[in-house]
N, C-alpha and C positions, 0 to 999 in steps of 0.2 A: 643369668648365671646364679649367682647367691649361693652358690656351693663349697663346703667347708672342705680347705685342703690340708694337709700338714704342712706345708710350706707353697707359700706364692713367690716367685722370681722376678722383681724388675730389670728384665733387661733381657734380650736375648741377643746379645753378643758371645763370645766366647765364655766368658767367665760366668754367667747364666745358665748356659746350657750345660755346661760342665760342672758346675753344679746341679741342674735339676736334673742332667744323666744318674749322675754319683745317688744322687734321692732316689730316683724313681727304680735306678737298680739296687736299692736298698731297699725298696718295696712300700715308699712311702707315695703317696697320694699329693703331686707338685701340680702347680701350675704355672707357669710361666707368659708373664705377658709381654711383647715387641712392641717397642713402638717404632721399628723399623726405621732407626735413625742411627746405625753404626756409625761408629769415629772414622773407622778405617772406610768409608763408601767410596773416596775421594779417591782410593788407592786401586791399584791396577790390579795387586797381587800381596798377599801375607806372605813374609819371610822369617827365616831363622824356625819355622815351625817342623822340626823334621817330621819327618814323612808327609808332611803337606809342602813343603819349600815352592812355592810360586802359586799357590792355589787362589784365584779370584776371592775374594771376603763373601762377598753373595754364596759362591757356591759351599766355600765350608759351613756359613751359618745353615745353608737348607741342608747338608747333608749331617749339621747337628742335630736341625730339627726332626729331623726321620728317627734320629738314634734314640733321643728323648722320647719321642712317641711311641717308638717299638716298647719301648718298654713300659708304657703306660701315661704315662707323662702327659699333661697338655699343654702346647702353646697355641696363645691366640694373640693374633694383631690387636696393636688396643695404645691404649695410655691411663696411664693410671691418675686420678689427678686429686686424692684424696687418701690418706692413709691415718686411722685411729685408732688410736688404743678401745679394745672392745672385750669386758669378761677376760679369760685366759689367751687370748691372741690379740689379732688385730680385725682388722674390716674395712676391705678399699674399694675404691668410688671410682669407676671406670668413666671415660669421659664420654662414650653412648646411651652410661645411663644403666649399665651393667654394674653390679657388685660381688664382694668374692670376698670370705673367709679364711682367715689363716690360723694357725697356733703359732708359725713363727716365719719370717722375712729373709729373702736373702736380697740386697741391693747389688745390682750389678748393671748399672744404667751409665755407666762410664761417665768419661767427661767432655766440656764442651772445648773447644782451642778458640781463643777470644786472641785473634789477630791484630798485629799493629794495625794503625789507622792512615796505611797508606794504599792509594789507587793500585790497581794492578794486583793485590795480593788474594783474595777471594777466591778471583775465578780462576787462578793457578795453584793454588793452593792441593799439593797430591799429584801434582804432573811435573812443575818445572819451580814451583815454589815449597820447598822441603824444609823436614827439623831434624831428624833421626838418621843420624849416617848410616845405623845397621838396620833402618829398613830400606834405607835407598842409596847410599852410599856407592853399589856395584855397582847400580844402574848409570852413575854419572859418572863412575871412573874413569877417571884420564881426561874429563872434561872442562869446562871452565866455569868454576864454580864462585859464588858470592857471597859473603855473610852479612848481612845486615843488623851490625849490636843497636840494641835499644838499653842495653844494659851492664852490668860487670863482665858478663861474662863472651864477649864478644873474642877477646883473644883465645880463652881456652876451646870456644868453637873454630876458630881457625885453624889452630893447631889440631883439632881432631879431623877436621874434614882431609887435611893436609895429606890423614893415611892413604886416600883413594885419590888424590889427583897431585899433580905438582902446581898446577896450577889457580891457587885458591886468591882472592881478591878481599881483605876487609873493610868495610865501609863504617867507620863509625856511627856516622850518622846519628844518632843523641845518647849512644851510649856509652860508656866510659872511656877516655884515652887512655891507649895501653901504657902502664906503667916502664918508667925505664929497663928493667931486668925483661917483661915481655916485647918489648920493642927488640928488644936482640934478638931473642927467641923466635920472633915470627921474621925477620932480617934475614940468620942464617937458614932457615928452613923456605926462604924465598918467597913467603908472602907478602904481599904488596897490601899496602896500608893508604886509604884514601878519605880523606876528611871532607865533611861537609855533612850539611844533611840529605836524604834522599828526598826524591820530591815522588817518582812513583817508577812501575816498572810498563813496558813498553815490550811489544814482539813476544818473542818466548818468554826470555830472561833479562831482557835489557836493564840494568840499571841509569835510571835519572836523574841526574842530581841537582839539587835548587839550581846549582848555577846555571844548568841549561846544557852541562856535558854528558855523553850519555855513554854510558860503560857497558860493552858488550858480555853476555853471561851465557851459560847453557843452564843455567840452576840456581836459584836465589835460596838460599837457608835465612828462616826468621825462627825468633825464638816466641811461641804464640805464652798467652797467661794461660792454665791449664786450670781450670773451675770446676768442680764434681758435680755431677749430678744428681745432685743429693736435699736440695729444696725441699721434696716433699717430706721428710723425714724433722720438719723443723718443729711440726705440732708435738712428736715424742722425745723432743727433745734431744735428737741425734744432728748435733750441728758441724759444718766443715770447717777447719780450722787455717789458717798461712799454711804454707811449705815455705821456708825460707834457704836459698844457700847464698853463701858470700854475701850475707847482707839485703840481697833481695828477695822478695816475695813471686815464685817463679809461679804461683794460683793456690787452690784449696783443697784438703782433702778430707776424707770422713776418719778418725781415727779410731785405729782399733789394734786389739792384739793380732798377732802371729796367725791364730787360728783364724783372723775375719772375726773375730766376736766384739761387735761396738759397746758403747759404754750403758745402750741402752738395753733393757732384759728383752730378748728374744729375738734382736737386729744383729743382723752378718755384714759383712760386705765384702765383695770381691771383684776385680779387676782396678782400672781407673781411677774410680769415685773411692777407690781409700788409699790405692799405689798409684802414680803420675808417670811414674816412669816403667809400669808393667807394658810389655810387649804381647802381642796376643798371645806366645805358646808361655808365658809366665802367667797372663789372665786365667787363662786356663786351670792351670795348676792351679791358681789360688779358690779360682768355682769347687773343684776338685775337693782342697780340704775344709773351704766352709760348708758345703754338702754334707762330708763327713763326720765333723764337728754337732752340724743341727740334728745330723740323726744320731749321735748321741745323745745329744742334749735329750731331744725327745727320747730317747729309751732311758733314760733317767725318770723322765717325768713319768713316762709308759708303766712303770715298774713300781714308782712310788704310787702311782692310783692303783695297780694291783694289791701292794701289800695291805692298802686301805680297805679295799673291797673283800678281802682275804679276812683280815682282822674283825671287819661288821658282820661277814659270815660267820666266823666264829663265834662272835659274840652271842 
């Protein structure tokens, strides 16, 4: 490869391609490289994305990558595994041994879900072990749901799962005892509160608990640490930061403005890897405006070499 783009994309999830759309229908010269390692792979179906509402993950990313490509765009399967500052852009080390040119960066390589360290959660993890009520919430409605607190906020996920079933169960297990004011709270709204630790899950959903009693489930909720994927960005100096609420550290993200523009000159970022709680049709949007941001950016610069080259002709 070694071919100079106006912009290279890590990531080809949603917030990737919709950005390197927004570029490439802006008429710039993108690349985009997959490491085919979606967040959502796990999941059956994207929700809440109108006009895709239930669409398989697999099928919208390949029917982004046609939209990208129609218009000039390139995605290629790959990993990127080296990024450095080079003259006016950058220049990244593909892990085959391929290299590639940029003037500017959009990061969109989401994040990783670093799950409790209990048996059982892994391989259900996306089927019957869940975190996001509104992307799977319908799906268990009316069902018999589980939360397992590692943390503070083990009652306020109670209480929201509460909206789609009556029948919700919280299992402490080493996270906070709910305060007296939330013990009412989850009381009159009829969830059931169970102390102890867990020991692992069993069957579908089965909750186990050290003691050896085993709590019948159709859906476990854990709360995973959410960490960006943003390592390679450490040699420019683009590092991810805590998220913190109510005191805890819920993982890391890359921080930036509004627009996706990081602290480092000619680094974006959108999806995951800078918002934790983006849903794919918000990832989206946010590819969307750091697209459109970097092709600004670049017609700034485009304009200033002109008036330069303008002025030496004169001269």
């Amino acid at each position: 490869m070694d071919e100079r783009y106006d912009v290279v994309v890590i990531g080809g999830g949603a917030a990737g391609l919709s950005g390197a759309l927004t570029l490439a229908r802006a008429r710039r010269s993108v690349l985009v490289v997959d490491a085919g390692e979606p967040r959502n792979a796990s999941a059956g179906h994207v929700h809440n994305y109108l006009g895709r509402e239930g669409t398989p993950p697999a099928e919208l990313y390949a029917i982004g990558r046609e939209e990208v490509e129609g218009y000039g765009g390139t995605v290629v399967p790959g990993r990127i595994v080296q990024v450095r500052r080079e003259d006016d852009g950058f220049r990244f080390a593909l892990e085959d041994g391929g290299s590639a040119r940029a003037r500017r960066l959009l990061l969109a390589a989401g994040l990783t879900d670093e799950l409790p360290a209990l048996p059982g959660l892994d391989e259900r993890w996306g089927s019957t072990v869940l975190h996001c009520p509104y992307c799977h919430g319908w799906e268990v409605r009316d069902r018999a749901v589980g939360i397992v607190s590692t943390g503070p906020m083990g009652a306020y996920a109670a209480q929201l799962w509460r909206q789609w079933t009556d029948d919700v169960v919280l299992f402490v297990h080493t996270g906070s005892e709910p305060a007296e004011e939330e013990l009412e709270q989850l009381e009159a709204r009829g969830v059931r509160i169970v102390r102890g630790e867990v020991a692992g899950l069993e069957g579908a959903a089965a909750v186990r608990l050290a003691s050896g009693e085993l709590v019948d489930r159709d859906a476990v909720v854990v709360a995973p640490r959410f960490v960006a994927n943003a390592e390679l960005l450490a040699d420019l100096g683009a590092m991810p930061v805590p998220m913190e609420m109510h005191g805890a550290v819920l993982g890391t993200h890359l921080p930036a403005d509004p627009t996706g523009r990081t602290e480092v000159p000619g680094v974006w970022v959108a999806g995951n890897a800078g918002d934790l709680s983006a849903q794919v049709i918000v990832a989206a949007a946010q590819g969307l405006r750091a697209g459109a941001m970097i092709n600004a950016d670049l017609i700034q610069e485009d304009t200033r070499a002109a008036v330069v080259q303008r002025r030496s002709v004169a001269a």
